[in-house]
Steps between C-alpha positions, in 0.01 A plus 500: 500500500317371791545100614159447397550594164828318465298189582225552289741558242744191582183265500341652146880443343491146660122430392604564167830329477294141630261584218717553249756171632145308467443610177849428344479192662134345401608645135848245554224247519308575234820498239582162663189325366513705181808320460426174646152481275626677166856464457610184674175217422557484166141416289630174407488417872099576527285217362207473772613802684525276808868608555499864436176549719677369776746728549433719840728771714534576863724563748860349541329169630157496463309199529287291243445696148298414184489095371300455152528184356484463213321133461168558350561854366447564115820512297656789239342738786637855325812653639408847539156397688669297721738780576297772548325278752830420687564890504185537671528251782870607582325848579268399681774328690698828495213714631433289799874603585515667835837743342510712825529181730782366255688801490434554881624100560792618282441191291417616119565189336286253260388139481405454122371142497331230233373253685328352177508120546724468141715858626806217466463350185444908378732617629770191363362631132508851518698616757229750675668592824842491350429777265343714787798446669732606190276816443522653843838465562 
Protein backbone atom coordinates (compact mmCIF):
# COMPACT_ATOMS: atom_id res chain seq x y z
CA UNK A 1 0.00 0.00 0.00
CA UNK A 2 1.26 3.28 -1.07
CA UNK A 3 1.46 6.43 1.68
CA UNK A 4 -1.17 8.04 -0.19
CA UNK A 5 -3.53 5.46 0.26
CA UNK A 6 -2.70 4.90 3.88
CA UNK A 7 -3.74 8.52 4.34
CA UNK A 8 -6.71 8.52 2.48
CA UNK A 9 -7.59 5.61 4.36
CA UNK A 10 -6.48 6.94 7.99
CA UNK A 11 -8.57 10.21 7.29
CA UNK A 12 -11.95 8.21 5.89
CA UNK A 13 -11.59 5.90 9.33
CA UNK A 14 -11.15 9.23 11.28
CA UNK A 15 -14.04 11.12 9.27
CA UNK A 16 -16.20 8.49 10.31
CA UNK A 17 -15.23 7.90 13.84
CA UNK A 18 -16.00 12.12 14.48
CA UNK A 19 -19.31 11.36 12.82
CA UNK A 20 -20.26 8.64 14.55
CA UNK A 21 -18.73 10.31 18.30
CA UNK A 22 -21.17 13.31 17.11
CA UNK A 23 -23.91 11.22 16.65
CA UNK A 24 -23.72 9.18 19.96
CA UNK A 25 -23.21 12.26 21.52
CA UNK A 26 -26.17 14.73 20.15
CA UNK A 27 -28.38 11.36 20.72
CA UNK A 28 -26.89 11.64 24.79
CA UNK A 29 -28.66 14.93 24.47
CA UNK A 30 -31.64 14.07 23.17
CA UNK A 31 -32.31 11.16 26.02
CA UNK A 32 -31.37 13.93 28.51
CA UNK A 33 -34.42 16.09 27.74
CA UNK A 34 -36.55 13.00 27.15
CA UNK A 35 -35.85 12.50 30.63
CA UNK A 36 -35.77 15.90 31.96
CA UNK A 37 -39.38 16.69 30.08
CA UNK A 38 -41.16 13.16 30.52
CA UNK A 39 -39.91 11.39 33.39
CA UNK A 40 -38.68 13.91 35.91
CA UNK A 41 -41.59 17.18 35.63
CA UNK A 42 -44.17 15.35 36.86
CA UNK A 43 -47.88 16.74 35.31
CA UNK A 44 -48.84 17.90 38.61
CA UNK A 45 -45.96 20.39 38.28
CA UNK A 46 -47.47 22.03 34.85
CA UNK A 47 -50.35 24.44 35.49
CA UNK A 48 -49.52 27.47 33.00
CA UNK A 49 -46.69 25.66 31.40
CA UNK A 50 -44.53 28.64 32.42
CA UNK A 51 -42.03 26.27 34.21
CA UNK A 52 -41.69 23.40 31.91
CA UNK A 53 -41.28 25.79 28.81
CA UNK A 54 -38.42 27.17 30.36
CA UNK A 55 -36.27 24.55 30.49
CA UNK A 56 -33.19 25.02 27.83
CA UNK A 57 -29.63 23.01 27.20
CA UNK A 58 -26.22 24.09 26.17
CA UNK A 59 -22.91 23.73 26.81
CA UNK A 60 -21.20 23.16 30.31
CA UNK A 61 -21.73 27.01 31.02
CA UNK A 62 -23.70 28.61 28.67
CA UNK A 63 -25.11 31.84 29.25
CA UNK A 64 -28.80 33.13 29.67
CA UNK A 65 -31.55 30.29 28.72
CA UNK A 66 -35.39 30.37 28.52
CA UNK A 67 -37.53 32.64 31.41
CA UNK A 68 -41.53 32.26 31.02
CA UNK A 69 -43.38 33.63 33.63
CA UNK A 70 -45.97 32.56 34.37
CA UNK A 71 -48.05 35.87 35.62
CA UNK A 72 -50.76 36.41 33.18
CA UNK A 73 -50.74 32.94 31.55
CA UNK A 74 -54.08 30.86 31.56
CA UNK A 75 -54.23 28.15 34.20
CA UNK A 76 -54.98 24.02 33.94
CA UNK A 77 -52.75 24.56 30.62
CA UNK A 78 -52.69 20.50 29.61
CA UNK A 79 -49.65 18.51 30.52
CA UNK A 80 -48.92 16.73 27.48
CA UNK A 81 -49.24 20.14 25.30
CA UNK A 82 -47.05 21.80 27.38
CA UNK A 83 -44.59 18.99 27.06
CA UNK A 84 -44.50 18.35 23.70
CA UNK A 85 -43.75 22.04 23.39
CA UNK A 86 -40.78 21.85 25.89
CA UNK A 87 -39.50 18.79 23.74
CA UNK A 88 -39.47 20.98 20.87
CA UNK A 89 -37.57 23.99 22.14
CA UNK A 90 -34.84 21.75 23.89
CA UNK A 91 -34.17 20.58 20.15
CA UNK A 92 -34.00 23.36 18.78
CA UNK A 93 -31.50 24.12 21.48
CA UNK A 94 -29.80 20.78 20.72
CA UNK A 95 -29.54 21.38 16.97
CA UNK A 96 -27.85 24.68 17.25
CA UNK A 97 -25.09 22.47 19.06
CA UNK A 98 -21.79 22.87 17.34
CA UNK A 99 -20.92 18.66 18.47
CA UNK A 100 -17.61 18.72 16.43
CA UNK A 101 -16.31 21.95 18.28
CA UNK A 102 -17.36 20.25 21.71
CA UNK A 103 -15.80 17.12 21.07
CA UNK A 104 -12.77 18.96 19.42
CA UNK A 105 -12.65 21.44 22.85
CA UNK A 106 -12.81 18.05 24.62
CA UNK A 107 -15.60 19.50 26.70
CA UNK A 108 -18.92 17.22 26.14
CA UNK A 109 -20.77 18.27 29.03
CA UNK A 110 -24.41 19.91 29.65
CA UNK A 111 -26.00 22.94 31.30
CA UNK A 112 -29.75 21.88 31.73
CA UNK A 113 -31.27 25.04 33.20
CA UNK A 114 -34.98 26.49 34.36
CA UNK A 115 -34.64 29.79 34.70
CA UNK A 116 -38.55 30.11 35.14
CA UNK A 117 -39.05 32.98 37.64
CA UNK A 118 -41.08 30.29 40.22
CA UNK A 119 -38.11 27.30 39.10
CA UNK A 120 -37.62 27.57 43.25
CA UNK A 121 -40.82 27.26 44.65
CA UNK A 122 -41.13 24.06 41.79
CA UNK A 123 -38.65 22.70 42.39
CA UNK A 124 -39.26 22.82 46.68
CA UNK A 125 -42.71 20.79 45.60
CA UNK A 126 -41.65 18.36 43.28
CA UNK A 127 -38.26 17.80 43.38
CA UNK A 128 -37.47 18.28 39.40
CA UNK A 129 -33.71 18.37 39.30
CA UNK A 130 -33.36 15.96 42.13
CA UNK A 131 -35.00 13.20 40.27
CA UNK A 132 -32.81 13.91 37.12
CA UNK A 133 -30.09 13.61 39.25
CA UNK A 134 -31.33 10.15 40.86
CA UNK A 135 -32.12 8.79 37.27
CA UNK A 136 -28.74 9.28 35.68
CA UNK A 137 -26.69 8.12 38.20
Amino acid sequence: MTTERVKRTFNLLREKIEVKSEEILKSEFEKMADLTIYRAVPDKAIDTGAYVTSFSIGPAGFGGGRSRSSANKPRHQDPSAMKSQSRGQLQSDIEALDFTGLLASGSVRATLRNRAPHADAVEKNHHVFATIKDITR
